[in-house]
N, C-alpha and C positions, 0 to 999 in steps of 0.2 A: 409140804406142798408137793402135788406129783407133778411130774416131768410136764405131763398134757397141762394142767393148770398154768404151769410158770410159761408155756409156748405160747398159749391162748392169751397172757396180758403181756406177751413180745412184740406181738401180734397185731392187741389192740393200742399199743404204745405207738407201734410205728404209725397205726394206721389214722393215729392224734396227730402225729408229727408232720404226715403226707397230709393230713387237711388243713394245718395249720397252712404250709408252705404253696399248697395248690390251690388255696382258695384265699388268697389275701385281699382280692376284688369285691368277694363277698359280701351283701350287703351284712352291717350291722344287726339287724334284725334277722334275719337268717341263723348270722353266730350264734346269737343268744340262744336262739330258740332251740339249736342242735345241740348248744351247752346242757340247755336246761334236760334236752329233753335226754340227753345220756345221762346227765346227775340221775333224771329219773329211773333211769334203767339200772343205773348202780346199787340203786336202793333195794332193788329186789324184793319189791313190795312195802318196803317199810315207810311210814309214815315220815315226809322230809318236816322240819321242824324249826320258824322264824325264816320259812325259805326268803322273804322280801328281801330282808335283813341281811341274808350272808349274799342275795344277789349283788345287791348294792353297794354292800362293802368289796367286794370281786370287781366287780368290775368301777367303781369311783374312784379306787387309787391308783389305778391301769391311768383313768384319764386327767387325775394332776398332774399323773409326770407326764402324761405326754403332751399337755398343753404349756405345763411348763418349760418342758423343753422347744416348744415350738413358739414361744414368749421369749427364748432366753431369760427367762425367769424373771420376767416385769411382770408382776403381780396385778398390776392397773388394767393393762393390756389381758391377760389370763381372765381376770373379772369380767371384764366386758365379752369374751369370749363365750365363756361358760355361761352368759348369764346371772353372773351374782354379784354381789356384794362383795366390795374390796375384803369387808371385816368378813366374813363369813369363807371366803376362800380364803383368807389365812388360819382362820377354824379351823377349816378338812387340812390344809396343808399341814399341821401342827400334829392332828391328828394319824395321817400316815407318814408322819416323822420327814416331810419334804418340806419342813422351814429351816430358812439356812439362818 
């Protein structure tokens, strides 16, 4: 890898880091869509593949823990939050390994 390549992803590393940190007001839909649309730029034209799929996995287990944590892990409470099913949010939670 040359010199200029490993600056260029220093570069764009930081410049993930200062958006993350400068833009926490940000709406929700915004995120996404500058997530999505830099995946698309990474791809450097290549075709993305089950994008739905790995969206939703990216970002569904970002929001078990945090509504878990924002439930102190009342499960009852997190359900009625998210909208689901007691049994179904112990599904996903099981799934990204957050059932105690």
């Amino acid at each position: 890898m040359s010199a200029n390549t490993m600056e260029k992803e220093n570069v764009q590393s930081k410049a993930t880091t200062d958006f993350v940190i400068n833009n926490k007001n940000q709406p929700l839909h915004d995120s996404v869509r500058q997530a999505v649309e830099s995946y698309f730029s990474q791809l450097k034209g290549e075709a993305p593949v089950n994008l739905y799929e790995l969206v939703m996995a990216e970002i569904e287990a970002p929001l078990m823990e945090a509504v878990m944590e924002y439930t102190r892990n009342n499960q009852s409470r997190a359900a009625i939050l998210l909208g689901l099913s007691r049994g179904t949010l112990r599904k996903k939670l099981k799934i990204y390994g957050l059932l105690d």
